[in-house]
N, C-alpha and C positions, 0 to 999 in steps of 0.2 A: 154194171152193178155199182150200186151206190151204197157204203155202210158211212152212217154218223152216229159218233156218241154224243149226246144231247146230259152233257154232266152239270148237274146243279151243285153249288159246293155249299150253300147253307145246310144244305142235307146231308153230302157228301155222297148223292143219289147217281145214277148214271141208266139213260134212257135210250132205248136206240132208234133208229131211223134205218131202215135195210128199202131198196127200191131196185126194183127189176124188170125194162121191158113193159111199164106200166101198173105195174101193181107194188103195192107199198106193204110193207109190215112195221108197227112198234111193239118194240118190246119193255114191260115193266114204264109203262107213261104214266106223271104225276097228274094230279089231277083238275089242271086247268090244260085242256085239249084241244084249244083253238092253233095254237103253234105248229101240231101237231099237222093238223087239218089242214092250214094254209102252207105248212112247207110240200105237202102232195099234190097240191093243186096249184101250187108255185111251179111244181113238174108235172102237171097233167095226168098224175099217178091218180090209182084207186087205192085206196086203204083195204086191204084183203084181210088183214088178221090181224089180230092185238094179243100177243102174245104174252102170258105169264109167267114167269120164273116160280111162282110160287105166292102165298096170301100173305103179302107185305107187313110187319108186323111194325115199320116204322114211319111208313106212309101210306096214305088213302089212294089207289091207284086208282088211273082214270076210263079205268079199262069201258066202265059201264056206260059211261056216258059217250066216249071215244064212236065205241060199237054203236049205240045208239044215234048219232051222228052219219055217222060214214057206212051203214048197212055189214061192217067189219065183223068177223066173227073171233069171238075169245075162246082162247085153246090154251087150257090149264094141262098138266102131266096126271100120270096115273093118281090113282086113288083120291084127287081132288073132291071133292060136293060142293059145287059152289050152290048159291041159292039164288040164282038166275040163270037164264038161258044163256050155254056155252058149250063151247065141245072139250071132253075130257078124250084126249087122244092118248093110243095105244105105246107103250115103250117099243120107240124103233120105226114108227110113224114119219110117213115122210111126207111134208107139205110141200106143195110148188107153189110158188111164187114168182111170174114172169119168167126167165131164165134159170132161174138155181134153184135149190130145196134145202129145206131144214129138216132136218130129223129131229125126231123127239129121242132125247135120251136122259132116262128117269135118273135120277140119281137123290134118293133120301138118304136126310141126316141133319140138314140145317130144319126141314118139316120134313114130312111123311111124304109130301107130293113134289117138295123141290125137283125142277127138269131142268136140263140145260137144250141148246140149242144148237146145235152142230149143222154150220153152213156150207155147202156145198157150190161151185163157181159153173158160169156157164157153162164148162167144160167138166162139171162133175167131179172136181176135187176140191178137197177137205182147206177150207182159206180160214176161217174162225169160229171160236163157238163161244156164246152166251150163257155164262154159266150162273147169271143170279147173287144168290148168296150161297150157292156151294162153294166157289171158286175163288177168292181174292186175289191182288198182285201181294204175296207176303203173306198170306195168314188165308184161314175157310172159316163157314159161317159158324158161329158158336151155336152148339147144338141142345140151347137151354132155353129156347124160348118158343117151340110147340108145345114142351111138356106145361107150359100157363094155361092155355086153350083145351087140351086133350091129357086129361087126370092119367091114363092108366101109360103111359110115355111117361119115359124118365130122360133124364142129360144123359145117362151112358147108354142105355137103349140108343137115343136119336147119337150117338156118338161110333159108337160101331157101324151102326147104319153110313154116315156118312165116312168113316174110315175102307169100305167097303164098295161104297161109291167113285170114292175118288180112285182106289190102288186097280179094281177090277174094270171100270170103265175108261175115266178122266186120262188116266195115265198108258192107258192103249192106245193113246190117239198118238196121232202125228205131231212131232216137234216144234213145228214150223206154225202152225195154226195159232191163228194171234186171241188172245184171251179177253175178253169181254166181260169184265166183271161188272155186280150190280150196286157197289161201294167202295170208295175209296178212305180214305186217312180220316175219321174223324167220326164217323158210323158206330153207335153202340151195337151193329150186327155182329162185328168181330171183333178182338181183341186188341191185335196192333197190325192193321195195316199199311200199306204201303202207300206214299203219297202220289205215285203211278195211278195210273187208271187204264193199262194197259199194258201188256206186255205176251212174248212169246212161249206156249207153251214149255217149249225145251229150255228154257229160261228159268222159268217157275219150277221144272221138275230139279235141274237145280240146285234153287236158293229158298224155295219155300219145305217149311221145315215138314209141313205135312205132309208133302209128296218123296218123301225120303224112301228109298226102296230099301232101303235095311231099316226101317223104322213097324214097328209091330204093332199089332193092333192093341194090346196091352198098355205098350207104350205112349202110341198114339190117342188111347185115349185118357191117359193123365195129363199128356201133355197140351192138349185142347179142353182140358177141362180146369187147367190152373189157370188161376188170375182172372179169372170169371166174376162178376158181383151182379147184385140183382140186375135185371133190364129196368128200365124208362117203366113208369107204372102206366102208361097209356099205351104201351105194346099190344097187352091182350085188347083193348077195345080195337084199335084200327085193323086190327085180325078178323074180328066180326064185323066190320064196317066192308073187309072187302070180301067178305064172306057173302054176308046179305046184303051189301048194298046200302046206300045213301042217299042224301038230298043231292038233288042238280045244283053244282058247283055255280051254275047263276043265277040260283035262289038265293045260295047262303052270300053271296058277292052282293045282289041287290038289299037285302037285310045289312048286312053289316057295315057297308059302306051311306048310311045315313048320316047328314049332318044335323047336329043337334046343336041349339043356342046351351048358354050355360044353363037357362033354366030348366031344361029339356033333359039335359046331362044329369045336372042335378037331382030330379025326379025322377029319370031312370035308374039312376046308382040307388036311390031309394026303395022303387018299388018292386025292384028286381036284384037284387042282392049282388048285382055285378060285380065283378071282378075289375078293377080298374086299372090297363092298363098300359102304362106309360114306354114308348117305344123312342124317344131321343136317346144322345148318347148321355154316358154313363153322368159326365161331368155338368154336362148341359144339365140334368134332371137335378144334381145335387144343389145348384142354385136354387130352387125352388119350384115345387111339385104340389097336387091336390092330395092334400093329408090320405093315408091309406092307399095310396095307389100303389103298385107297385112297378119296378123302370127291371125291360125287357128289351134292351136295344135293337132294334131293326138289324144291324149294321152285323149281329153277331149271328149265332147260330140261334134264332132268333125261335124256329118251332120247336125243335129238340127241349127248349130250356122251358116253354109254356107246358109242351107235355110230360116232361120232366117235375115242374112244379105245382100245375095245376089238376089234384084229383081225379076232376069231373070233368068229363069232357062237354057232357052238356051246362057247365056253367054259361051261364049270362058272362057277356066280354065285353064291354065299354072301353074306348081306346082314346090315347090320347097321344098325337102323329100329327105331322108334316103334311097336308092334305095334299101332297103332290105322291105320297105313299099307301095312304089309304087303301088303295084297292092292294096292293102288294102286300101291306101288313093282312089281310083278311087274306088272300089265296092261301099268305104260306101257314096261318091257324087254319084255314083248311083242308091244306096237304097234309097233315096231323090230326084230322081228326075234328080239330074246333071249330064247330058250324055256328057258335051264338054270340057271334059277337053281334051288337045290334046297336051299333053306333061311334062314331066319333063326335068330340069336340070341334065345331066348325071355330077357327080361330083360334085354336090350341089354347096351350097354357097361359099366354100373356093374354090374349081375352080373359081369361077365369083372373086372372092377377086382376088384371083392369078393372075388372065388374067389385071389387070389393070382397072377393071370394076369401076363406082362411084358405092358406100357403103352408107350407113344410120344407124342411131343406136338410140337407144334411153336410155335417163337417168332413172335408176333406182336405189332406196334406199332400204335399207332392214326396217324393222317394228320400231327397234331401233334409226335410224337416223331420221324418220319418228314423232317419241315421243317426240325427245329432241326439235324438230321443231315446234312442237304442242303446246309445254308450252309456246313459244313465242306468241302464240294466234293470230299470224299475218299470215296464212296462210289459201290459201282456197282448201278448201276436194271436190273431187267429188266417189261420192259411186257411183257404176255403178253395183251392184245387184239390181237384180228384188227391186219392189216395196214393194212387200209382205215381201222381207228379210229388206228391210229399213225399213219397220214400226215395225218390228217386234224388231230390238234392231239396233243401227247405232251410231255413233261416233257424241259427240255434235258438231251442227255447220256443220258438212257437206250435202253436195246439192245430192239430189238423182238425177243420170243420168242414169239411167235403158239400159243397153247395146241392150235390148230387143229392143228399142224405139229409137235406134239413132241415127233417124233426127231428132227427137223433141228434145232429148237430147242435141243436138248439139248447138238446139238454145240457150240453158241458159247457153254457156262458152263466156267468152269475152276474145279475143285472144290476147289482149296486157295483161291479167294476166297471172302467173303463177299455176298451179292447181295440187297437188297431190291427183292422183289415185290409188282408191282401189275396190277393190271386195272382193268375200269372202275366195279364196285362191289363189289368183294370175294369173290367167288366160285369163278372160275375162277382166281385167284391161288393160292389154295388148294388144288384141284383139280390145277392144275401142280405145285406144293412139294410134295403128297403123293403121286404119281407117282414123282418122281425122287427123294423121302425111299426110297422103297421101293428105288427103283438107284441108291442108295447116297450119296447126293447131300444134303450132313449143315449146306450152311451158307448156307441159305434161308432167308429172314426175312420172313415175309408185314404187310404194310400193310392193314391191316383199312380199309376203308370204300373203296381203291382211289383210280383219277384224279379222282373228283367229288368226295371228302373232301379228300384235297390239293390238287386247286385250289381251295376253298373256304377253305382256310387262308390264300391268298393269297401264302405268303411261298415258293413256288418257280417257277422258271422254265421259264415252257411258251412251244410255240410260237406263234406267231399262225393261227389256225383258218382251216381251210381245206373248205368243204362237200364231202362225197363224193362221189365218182359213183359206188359198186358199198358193199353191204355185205356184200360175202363174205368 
């Protein structure tokens, strides 16, 4: 028996690879499924099943395509409707798989049809189980993002559901059985967890606060319900993406990955209202970038932050990238969702400079000049980390403008000031400034290196830290 977790960490995703005796199963696969496919035929395996935890609300799985490929069949938990051909198996359902079996065990609450996967060894005992986004290492799925999809579901509905799940089933199992979860440290699935990707049931029961056997269902569900803030507004769409299905992932790869001269570029950004954009790092772009684009770094958590910011999933996506990236920048727009990206800049940004093109740039300071400005006490700070990292320790005097949030954010700048921007390591600072560069918003001065550079200078005033409880 062979188990691999296949963990992506721009996601914070984790995939599995289980093989047995010749037959192969994944579980919750992103959706480029070539890797997939040649690690089973790297072993001689058949691909037998493609397993789902449940309808991914933060990625496009690649179940559809997968199956389509490899003759595999997809096995969703009770009360599933997918809108293609798949098997919705019974709770308590047992599959074989070369040597060992999986049982289905239903357990709603993160969705209605949420299953986990309970693994059985050549020898017919309990070795691990696949628990999705019911189960985290630290934390369970937050139970506030079926109610998007399915009006008459609420948070404390899908919340009992899943307090009832985990105390009546999850926590019956065996100690020993090693925990498979389907996100790790960084996932807006859950609130805060654990930067593990693994760990032992009897571990988990524990130290995770949910599995608490004196903890009530009352209690339990305040306490899974605090510290919550909206989801990603592209949730519900990739919901129905893997409900009904999608374009073949080497449609949208053969589209988006066109090379385009400036002039080509140029005319596209025109005639198609594109979205421009720019994938270097943070400081790279601030040198000089195509007026209105906006900088999305590769290097970060690069899909989260398009679906995050970009409305429309069917927006037109014009890119401008590293061409040795190219195909990487478009898979992971559309692991998320974003199938229109329809081109890059062949020659990046220094062709467009070279050609006579108008250029844009933005001011940026390092932490140091940032300090000596601070002492003067006459400037205004905008912190654009999450919420939770503002409460938790933030520079005196500055204004939280949460990148997560910003058109609200937007409302509390007043555009005849001047504002220096931080985050927590220079990223999204940028990210924010080239946004509202684009609406018009001309007197943003980004802090290169963010709150860990300036409080390493020492010489400004933060608050005294306070541990979180939620990292949303």
């Amino acid at each position: 028996m062979k188990i691999e977790q296949i963990y992506t960490g721009c996601l914070a995703q984790g995939a599995y690879y289980i093989e047995s005796n010749g037959e192969a199963i994944i579980i919750d696969p992103l959706r480029e499924v070539s890797p997939y496919i040649q690690k089973a035929d790297r072993s001689g395996a058949k691909i037998k099943y493609v397993l789902e935890t449940h309808f991914h609300a933060d990625f496009v799985s690649g179940h559809i395509d997968l199956a389509k490929a490899t003759g595999a069949t997809i096995v969703y938990g009770p009360t599933a409707k997918p809108g293609f051909e798949a098997h919705v198996a019974a709770d308590g359902e047992i599959l074989h798989v070369g040597n060992i079996t999986i049982e289905v065990v239903h357990t709603p609450g993160h969705t209605m049809e949420s299953t986990c996967f309970l693994l059985r060894d050549e020898n017919g005992e309990p070795n691990s189980i696949f628990t999705g986004d019911t189960l985290f290492i630290g934390d369970v799925g937050r139970p506030d993002l079926a109610q998007k999809v399915i009006a008459e579901l609420t948070q404390e509905k899908l919340a009992r559901h899943l307090y009832q799940s985990l105390h009546n089933k999850i926590m019956t199992l065996p100690d020993h059985l090693i925990v498979y979860p389907g996100h790790g440290a960084g996932s807006a699935c859950g609130k805060n967890m654990s930067k593990e990707t693994t760990d032992t049931l009897g571990n988990q029961k524990k130290t995770n606060y949910a599995l608490q056997t004196n903890l009530t269902e009352d209690a339990f569900v305040k306490e899974v319900l605090t510290g919550l803030v909206a989801p990603p507004q592209y949730f519900p769409a990739n919901v129905l993406m893997n409900i009904q299905g999608y374009t073949s992932i080497d449609t949208v790869l053969k589209k988006g990955t066109q090379p385009l001269s400036v002039a080509a570029f140029e005319a596209a950004a025109n005639e198609t209202e594109a979205v421009i954009i720019d994938t270097r790092s943070a400081q790279e772009f601030a040198k000089g970038f195509i007026p209105n684009s906006i900088n999305i770094g590769i290097d970060g958590s690069f899909a989260p932050w398009v679906g995050t910011l970009i409305p429309d999933i069917r927006q037109p996506i014009l890119l401008v990238a590293d061409p040795a990236m190219v195909e990487e920048v478009v898979t992971r727009l559309a692991r998320v969702g974003y199938d229109e990206a329809i081109g890059y800049l062949e020659g990046g940004f220094e062709l467009w400079k070279n050609a006579g093109m108008e250029t844009d740039s933005i001011e940026s300071i390092s932490a140091a000049e940032f300090a000596s400005l601070y002492e003067d006490g006459k400037i205004e700070v905008l912190d654009v980390r999450k919420k939770s990292e503002y409460d938790s320790e933030h520079i005196i005097g500055a204004i939280n403008a949460p990148l997560d949030f910003i058109n609200d954010s937007m409302l509390l700048i007043d555009k005849t000031k001047t504002y220096y921007v931080h985050c927590a390591g220079g990223y999204r600072s940028m990210v924010f400034i080239s946004i509202l560069k684009a609406r018009g918003f001309e007197n943003l001065i980004d802090v290169a290196g963010g709150f860990k550079a300036i409080k390493e200078i020492g010489k400004v005033a933060v608050t005294d830290y306070v541990c979180p409880t939620t990292m949303l």
